[in-house]
Residue frames relative to the residue before (quaternion, step in Angstrom):
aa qw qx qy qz dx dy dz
X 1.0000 0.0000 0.0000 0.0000 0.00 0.00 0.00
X 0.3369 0.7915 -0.4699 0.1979 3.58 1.33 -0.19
X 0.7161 0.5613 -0.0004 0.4148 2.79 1.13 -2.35
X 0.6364 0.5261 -0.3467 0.4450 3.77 1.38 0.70
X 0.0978 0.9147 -0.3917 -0.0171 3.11 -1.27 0.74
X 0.2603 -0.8770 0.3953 0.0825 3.11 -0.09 1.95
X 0.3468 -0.7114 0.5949 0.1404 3.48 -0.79 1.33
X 0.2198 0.8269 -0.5175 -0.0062 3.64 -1.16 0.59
X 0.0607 -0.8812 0.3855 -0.2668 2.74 2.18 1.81
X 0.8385 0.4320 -0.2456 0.2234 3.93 -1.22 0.50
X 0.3999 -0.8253 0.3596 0.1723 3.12 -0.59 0.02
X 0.1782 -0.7171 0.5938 0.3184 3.91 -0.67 0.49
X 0.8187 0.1672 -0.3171 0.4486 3.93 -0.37 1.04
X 0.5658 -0.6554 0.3568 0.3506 3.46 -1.09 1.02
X 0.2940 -0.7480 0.5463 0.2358 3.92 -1.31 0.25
X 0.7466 -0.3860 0.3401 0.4219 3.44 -1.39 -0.13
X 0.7934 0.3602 0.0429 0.4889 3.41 1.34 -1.40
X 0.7861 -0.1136 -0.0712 0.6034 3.39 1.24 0.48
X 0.5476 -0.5597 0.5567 0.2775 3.77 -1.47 0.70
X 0.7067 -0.4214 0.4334 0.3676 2.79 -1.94 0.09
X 0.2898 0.6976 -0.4942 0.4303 4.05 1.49 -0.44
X 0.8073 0.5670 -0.0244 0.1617 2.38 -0.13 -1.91
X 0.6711 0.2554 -0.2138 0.6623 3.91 0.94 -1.11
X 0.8656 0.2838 -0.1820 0.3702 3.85 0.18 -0.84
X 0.8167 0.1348 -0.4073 0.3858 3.32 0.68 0.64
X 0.4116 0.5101 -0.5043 0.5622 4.04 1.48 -0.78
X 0.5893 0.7046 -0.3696 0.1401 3.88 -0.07 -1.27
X 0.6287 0.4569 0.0655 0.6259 2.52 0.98 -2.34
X 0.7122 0.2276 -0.4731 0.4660 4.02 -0.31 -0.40
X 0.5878 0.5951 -0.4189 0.3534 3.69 0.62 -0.41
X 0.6595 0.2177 -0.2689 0.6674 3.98 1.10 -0.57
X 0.5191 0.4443 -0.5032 0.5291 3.82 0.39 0.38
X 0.5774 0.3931 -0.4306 0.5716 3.45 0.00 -0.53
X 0.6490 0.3989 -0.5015 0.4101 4.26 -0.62 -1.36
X 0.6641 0.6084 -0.3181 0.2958 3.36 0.12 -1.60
X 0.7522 0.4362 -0.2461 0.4282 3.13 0.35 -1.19
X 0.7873 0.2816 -0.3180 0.4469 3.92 0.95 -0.84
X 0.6234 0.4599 -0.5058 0.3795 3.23 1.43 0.64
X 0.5606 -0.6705 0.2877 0.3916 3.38 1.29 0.72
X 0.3275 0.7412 -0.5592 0.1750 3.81 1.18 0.27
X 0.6113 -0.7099 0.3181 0.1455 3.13 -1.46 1.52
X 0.7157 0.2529 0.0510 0.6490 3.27 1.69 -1.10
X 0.0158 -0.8532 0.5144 -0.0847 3.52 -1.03 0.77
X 0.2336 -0.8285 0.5003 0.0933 3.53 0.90 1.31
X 0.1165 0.7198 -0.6798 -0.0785 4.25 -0.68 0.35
X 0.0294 0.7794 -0.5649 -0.2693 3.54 -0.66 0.22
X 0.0757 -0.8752 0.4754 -0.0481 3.65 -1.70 0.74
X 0.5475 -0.7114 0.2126 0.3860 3.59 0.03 0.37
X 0.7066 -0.3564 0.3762 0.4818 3.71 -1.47 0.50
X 0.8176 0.2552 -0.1026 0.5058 3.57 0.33 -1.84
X 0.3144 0.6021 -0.7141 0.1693 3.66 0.07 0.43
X 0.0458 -0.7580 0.6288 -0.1674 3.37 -1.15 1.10
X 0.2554 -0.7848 0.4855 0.2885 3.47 -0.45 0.81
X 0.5097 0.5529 -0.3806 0.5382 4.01 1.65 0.39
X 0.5153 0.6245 -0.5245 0.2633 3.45 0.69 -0.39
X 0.4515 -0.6146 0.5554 0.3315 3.34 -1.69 0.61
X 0.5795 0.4620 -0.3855 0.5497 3.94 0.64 -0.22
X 0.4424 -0.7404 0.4861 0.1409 3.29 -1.04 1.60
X 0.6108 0.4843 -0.3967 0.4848 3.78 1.11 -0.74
X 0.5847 0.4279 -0.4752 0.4992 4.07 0.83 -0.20
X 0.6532 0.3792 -0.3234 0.5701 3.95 -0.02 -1.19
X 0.8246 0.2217 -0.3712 0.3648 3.82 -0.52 0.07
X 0.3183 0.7235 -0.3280 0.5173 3.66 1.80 0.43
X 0.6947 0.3999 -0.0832 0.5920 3.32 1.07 -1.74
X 0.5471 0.5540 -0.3503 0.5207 3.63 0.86 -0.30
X 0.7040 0.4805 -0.2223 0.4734 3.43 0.62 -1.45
X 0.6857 0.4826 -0.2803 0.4672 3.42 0.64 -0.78
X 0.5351 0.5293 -0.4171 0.5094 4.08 1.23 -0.55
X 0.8171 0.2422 -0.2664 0.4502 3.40 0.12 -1.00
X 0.5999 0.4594 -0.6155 0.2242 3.68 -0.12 0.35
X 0.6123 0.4400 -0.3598 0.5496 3.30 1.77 -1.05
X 0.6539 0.3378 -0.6066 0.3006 3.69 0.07 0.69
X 0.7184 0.3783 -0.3983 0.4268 3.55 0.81 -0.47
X 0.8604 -0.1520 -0.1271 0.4694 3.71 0.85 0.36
X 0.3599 -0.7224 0.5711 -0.1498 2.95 -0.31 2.71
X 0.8166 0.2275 -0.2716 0.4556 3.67 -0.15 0.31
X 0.7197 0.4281 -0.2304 0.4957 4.04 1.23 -0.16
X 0.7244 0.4445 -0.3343 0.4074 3.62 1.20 -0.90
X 0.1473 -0.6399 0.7285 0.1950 3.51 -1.11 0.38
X 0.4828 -0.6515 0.5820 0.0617 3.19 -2.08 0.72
X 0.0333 0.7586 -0.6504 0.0204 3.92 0.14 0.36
X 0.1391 -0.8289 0.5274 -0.1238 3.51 -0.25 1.68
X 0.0441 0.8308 -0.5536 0.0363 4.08 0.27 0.84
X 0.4653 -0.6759 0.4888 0.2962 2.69 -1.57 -0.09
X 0.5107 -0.6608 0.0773 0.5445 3.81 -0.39 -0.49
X 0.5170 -0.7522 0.3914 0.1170 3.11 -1.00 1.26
X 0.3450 -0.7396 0.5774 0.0259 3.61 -0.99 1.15
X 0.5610 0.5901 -0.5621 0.1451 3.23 -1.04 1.03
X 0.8694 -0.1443 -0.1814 0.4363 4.04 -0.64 0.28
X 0.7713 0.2895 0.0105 0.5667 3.05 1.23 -1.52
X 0.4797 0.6585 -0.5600 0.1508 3.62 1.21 0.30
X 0.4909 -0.6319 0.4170 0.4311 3.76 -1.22 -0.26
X 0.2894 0.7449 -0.5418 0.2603 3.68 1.28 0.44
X 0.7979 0.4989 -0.1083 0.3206 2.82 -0.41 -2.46
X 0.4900 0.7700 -0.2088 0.3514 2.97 1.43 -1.63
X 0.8177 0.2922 -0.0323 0.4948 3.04 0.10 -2.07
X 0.6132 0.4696 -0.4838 0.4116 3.93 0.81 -0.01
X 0.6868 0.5288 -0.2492 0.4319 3.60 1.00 -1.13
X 0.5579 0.4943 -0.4705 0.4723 3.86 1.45 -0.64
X 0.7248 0.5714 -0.2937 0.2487 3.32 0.33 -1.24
X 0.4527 0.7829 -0.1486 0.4002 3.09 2.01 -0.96
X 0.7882 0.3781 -0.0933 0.4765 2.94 0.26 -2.40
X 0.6052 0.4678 -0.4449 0.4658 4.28 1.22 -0.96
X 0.7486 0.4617 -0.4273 0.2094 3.25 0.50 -0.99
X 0.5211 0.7115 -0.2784 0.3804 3.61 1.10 0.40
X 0.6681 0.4105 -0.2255 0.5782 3.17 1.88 -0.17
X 0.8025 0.4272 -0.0471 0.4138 2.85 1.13 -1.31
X 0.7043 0.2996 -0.1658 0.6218 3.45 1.43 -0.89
X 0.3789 -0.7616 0.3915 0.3508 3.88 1.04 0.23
X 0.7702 -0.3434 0.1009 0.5279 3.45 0.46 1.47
X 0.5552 0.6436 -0.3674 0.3775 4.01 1.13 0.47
X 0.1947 0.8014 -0.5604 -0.0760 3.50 0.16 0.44
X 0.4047 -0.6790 0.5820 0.1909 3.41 -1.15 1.53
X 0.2977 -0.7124 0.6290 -0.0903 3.41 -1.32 1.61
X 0.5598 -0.5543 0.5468 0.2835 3.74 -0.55 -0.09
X 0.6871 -0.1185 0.2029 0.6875 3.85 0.52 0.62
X 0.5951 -0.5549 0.5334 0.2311 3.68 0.25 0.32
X 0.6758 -0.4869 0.3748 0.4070 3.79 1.16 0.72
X 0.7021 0.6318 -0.2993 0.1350 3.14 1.03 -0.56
X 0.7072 0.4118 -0.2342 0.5249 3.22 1.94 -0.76
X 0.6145 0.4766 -0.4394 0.4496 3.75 1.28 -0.16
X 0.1948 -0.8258 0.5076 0.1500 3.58 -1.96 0.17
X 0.1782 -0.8422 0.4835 0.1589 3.43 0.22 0.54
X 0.0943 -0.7183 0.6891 0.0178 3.76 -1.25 0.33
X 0.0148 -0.7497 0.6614 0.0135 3.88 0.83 0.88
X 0.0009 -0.7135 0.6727 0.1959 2.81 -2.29 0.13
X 0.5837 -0.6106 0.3441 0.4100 3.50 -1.22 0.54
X 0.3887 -0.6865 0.4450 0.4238 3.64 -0.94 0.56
X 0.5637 0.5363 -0.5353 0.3289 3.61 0.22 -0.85
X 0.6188 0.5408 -0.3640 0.4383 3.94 0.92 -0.73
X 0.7482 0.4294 -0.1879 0.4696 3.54 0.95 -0.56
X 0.8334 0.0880 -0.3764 0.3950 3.10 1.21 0.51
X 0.3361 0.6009 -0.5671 0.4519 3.20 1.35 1.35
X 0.7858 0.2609 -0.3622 0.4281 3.76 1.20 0.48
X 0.4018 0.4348 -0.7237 0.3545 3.06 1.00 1.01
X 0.5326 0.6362 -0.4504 0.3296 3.83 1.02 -1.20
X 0.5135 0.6127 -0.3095 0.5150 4.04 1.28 -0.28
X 0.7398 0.5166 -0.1938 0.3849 2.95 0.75 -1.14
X 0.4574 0.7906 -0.1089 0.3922 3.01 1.38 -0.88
X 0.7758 0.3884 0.0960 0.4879 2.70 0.40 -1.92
X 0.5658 0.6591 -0.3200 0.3783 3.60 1.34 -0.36
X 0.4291 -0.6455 0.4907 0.3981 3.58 -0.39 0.20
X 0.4859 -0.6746 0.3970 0.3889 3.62 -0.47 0.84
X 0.6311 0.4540 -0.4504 0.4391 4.19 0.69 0.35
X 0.6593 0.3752 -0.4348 0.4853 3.42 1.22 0.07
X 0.3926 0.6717 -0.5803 0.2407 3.71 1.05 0.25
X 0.0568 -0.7393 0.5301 0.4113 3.21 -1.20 -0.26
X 0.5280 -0.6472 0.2592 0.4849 4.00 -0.16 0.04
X 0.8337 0.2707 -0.1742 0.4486 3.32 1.11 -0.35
X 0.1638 0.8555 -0.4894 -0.0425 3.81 -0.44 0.62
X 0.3872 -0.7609 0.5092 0.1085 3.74 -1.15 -0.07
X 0.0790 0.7960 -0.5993 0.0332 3.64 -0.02 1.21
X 0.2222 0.8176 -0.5304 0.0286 2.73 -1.29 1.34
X 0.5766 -0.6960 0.0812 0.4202 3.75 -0.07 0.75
X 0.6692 -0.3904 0.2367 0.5864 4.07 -1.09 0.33
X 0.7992 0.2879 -0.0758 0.5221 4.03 -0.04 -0.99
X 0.2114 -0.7451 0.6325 0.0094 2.62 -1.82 1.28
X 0.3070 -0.8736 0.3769 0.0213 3.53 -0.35 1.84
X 0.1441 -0.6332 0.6862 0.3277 3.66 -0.61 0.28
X 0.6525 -0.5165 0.4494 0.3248 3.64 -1.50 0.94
X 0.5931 0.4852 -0.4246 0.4822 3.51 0.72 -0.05
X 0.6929 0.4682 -0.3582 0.4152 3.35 0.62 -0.81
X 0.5980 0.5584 -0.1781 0.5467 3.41 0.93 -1.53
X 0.6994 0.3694 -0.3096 0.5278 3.80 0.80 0.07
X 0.5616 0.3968 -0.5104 0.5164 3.74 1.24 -0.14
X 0.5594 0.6098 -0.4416 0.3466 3.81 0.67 -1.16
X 0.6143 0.5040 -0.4256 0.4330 3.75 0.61 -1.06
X 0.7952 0.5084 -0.1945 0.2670 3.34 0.27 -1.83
X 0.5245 0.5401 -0.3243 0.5728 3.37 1.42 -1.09
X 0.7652 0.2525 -0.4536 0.3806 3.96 0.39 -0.30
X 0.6887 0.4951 -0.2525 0.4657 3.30 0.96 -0.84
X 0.5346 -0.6667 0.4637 0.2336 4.05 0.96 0.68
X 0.8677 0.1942 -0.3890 0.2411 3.49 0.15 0.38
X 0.8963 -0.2380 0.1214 0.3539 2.87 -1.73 -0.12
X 0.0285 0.8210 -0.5651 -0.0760 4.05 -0.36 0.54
X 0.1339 0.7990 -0.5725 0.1263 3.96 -0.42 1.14
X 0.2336 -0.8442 0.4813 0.0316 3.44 0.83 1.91
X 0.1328 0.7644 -0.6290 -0.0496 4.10 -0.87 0.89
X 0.6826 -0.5365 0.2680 0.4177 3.38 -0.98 -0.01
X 0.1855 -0.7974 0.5388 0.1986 3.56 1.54 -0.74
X 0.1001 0.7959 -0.5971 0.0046 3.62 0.16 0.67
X 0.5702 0.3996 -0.4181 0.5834 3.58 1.07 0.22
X 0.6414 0.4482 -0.4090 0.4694 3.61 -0.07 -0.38
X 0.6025 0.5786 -0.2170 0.5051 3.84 1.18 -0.87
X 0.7385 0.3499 -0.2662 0.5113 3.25 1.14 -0.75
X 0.5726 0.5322 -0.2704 0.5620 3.72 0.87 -0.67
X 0.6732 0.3438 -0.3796 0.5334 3.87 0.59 -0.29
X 0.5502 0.7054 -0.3219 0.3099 3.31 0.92 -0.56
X 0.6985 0.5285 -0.1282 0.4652 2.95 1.26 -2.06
X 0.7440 0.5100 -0.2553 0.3481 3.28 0.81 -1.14
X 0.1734 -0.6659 0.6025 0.4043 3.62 1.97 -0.67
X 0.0765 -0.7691 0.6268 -0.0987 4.23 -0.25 1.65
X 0.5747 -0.5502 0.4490 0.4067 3.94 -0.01 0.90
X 0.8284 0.4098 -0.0110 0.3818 2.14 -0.05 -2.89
X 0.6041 0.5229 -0.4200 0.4304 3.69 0.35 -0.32
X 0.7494 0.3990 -0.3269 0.4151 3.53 0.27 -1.18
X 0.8049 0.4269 -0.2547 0.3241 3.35 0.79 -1.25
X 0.7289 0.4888 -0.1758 0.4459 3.52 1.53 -0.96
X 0.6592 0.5353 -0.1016 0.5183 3.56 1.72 -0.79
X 0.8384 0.3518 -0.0117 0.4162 3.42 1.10 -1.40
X 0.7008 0.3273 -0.1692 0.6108 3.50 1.52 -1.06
X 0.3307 -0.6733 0.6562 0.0818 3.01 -1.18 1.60
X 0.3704 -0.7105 0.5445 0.2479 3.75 -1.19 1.11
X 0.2548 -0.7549 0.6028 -0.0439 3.40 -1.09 1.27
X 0.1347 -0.8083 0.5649 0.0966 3.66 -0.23 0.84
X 0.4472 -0.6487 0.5841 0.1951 3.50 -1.27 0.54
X 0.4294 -0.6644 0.5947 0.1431 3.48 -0.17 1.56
X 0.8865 0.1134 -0.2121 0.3953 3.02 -1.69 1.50
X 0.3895 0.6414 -0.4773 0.4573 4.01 1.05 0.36
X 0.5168 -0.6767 0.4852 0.1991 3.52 -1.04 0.82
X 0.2249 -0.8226 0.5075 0.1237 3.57 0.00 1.27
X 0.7809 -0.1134 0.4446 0.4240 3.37 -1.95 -0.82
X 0.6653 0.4955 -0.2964 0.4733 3.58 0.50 -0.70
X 0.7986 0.4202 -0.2077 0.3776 3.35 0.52 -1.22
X 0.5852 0.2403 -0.3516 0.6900 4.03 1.35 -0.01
X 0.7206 -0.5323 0.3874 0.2175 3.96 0.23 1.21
X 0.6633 0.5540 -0.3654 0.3458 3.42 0.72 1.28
X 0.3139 -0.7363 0.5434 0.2531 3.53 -0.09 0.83
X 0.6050 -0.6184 0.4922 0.0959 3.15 -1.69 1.02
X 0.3310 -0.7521 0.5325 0.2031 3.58 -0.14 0.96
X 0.1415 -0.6895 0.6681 0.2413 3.74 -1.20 -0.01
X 0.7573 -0.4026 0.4663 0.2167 2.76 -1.76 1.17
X 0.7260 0.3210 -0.3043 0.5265 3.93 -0.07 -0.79
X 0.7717 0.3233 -0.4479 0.3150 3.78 0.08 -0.36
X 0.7237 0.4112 -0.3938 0.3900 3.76 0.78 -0.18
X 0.6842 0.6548 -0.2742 0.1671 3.89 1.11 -1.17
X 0.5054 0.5092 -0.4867 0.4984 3.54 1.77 -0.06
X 0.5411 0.5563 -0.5497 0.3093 3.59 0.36 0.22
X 0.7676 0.2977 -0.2687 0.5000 3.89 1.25 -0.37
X 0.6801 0.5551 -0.2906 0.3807 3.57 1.29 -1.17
X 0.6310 0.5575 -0.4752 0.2554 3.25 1.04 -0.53
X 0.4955 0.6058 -0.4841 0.3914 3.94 1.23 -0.01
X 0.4669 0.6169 -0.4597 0.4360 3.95 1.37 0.39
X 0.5539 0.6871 -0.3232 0.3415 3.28 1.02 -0.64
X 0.3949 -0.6867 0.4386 0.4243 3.27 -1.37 0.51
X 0.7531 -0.4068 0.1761 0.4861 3.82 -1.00 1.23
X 0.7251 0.5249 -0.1170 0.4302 3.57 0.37 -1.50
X 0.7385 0.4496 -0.2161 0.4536 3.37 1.53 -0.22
X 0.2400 0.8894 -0.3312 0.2043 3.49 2.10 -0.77
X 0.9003 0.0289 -0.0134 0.4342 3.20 0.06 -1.25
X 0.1185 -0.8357 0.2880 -0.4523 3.19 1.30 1.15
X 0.1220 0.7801 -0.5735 -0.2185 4.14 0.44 0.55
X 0.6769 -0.4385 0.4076 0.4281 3.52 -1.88 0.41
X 0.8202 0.2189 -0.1981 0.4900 3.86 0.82 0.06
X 0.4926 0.6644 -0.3422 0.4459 3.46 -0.19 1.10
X 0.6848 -0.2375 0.4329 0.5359 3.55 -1.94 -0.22
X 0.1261 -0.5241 0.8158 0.2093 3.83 -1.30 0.32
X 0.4948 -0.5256 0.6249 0.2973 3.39 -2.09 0.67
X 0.4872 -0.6459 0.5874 0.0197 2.65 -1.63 0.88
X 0.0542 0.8484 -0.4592 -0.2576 4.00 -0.43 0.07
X 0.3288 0.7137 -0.4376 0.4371 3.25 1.84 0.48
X 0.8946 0.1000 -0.1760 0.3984 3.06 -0.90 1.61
X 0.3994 0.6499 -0.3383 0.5510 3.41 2.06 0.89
X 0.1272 -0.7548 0.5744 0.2902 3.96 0.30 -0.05
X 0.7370 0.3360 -0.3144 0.4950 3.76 1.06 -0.61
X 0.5557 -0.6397 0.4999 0.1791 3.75 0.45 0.52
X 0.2309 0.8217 -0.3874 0.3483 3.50 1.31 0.80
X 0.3592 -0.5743 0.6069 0.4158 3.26 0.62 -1.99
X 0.7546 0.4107 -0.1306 0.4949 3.36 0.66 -1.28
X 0.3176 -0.7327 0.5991 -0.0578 3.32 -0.45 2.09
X 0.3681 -0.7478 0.5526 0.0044 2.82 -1.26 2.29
């Protein structure tokens, strides 16, 4: 495994100091290229279900870029490890469904404007720790049982509505999904990452790719790991709160605790 190298170069949102060009494809052909004239045998890239060089979300269409030039500078050594998006403490999914959530409770009086109301997008998250205990598989594989191309993606396939009750149901609050045709239009204008990619693009697997299953991992679900981050959506008094049960109450607490003197 010495003789491998797993690239996990770029970025999913633009910076002060360089575009999405920039991290995910100059990046990448720049350690694709080394590799190659240092003759490394193996070359792990990883990229997304929907990378699409049509897509309206720049971090997919320069994905699909990224993915041309490694297989041109090394067609017979790179493998592709193609996920979907992936949920765990610090990701900017879950994150960005539960922010949008928790504002839209002050600000939109308990309405949070969805894209169609969840109704026309699907999502198939997976857990990262699951995605990289099979590349660490991969690894470990002799390089004839590799295959070059593969496709993690998680056990269940959500419409964004649904995947938006799961959040709320952990994070206690109120969820009243509208279309928001302003907000739709104002993300529009602005060309929002997170909107297009997390709101608008429905994940589409490629039928017959080697999954999680096939380098010997089982598929985590979403509901058993995400109260470990979402519950910090909650209102305070509700934190530690399980996802089934009495919710606290702060009626009739003078200290806003929960815990009735």
């Amino acid at each position: 495994s010495s003789g491998i190298n797993a690239e996990y170069g770029g970025t999913d949102r633009i910076r002060v100091h360089h575009s999405f060009m920039d991290s995910n494809v100059t990046l990448t052909h720049k350690i694709a290229r080394a590799c190659k004239e240092m003759e490394v045998p193996c070359f792990i890239h990883m990229s997304h279900i929907n990378a699409d060089i049509n897509s309206p979300s720049h971090f997919l269409k320069t994905k699909a870029l990224s993915e041309e030039v490694v297989l041109h500078e090394l067609p017979q050594s790179a493998i592709i490890i193609r996920t979907s998006d992936c949920f765990h403490a610090h990701d900017r999914f879950t994150h960005y469904l539960a922010r949008i959530n928790a504002v839209a409770k002050l600000i939109e009086r308990g309405r949070t404007p969805i894209y169609k109301k969840g109704l026309a997008t699907y999502k198939q998250p997976v857990f990262a720790t699951d995605v990289f205990r099979a590349m660490t598989n991969i690894i470990m594989m002799n390089d004839r049982d590799r295959e070059r191309l593969y496709q993690f993606i998680g056990p269940r396939n959500y419409s964004l509505h649904e995947f938006m009750t799961s959040i709320t149901n952990i994070t206690s609050r109120p969820y009243r999904p509208v279309t928001g045709r302003y907000n739709q239009l104002w993300n529009t204008i602005i060309g929002s990452e997170s909107y297009i990619r997390y709101q608008k693009t429905t994940d589409i697997p490629t039928p017959g790719l080697p999954g999680l299953e096939d380098v010997g991992i089982a598929p985590t679900h979403f509901e058993d790991k995400a109260l470990h981050w979402l519950r910090s959506y909650r209102i305070f008094w509700q934190v530690w709160d399980p996802v089934d049960g009495q919710k606290s109450s702060v009626y009739g607490n003078v200290m806003g605790t929960g815990e009735f003197l």
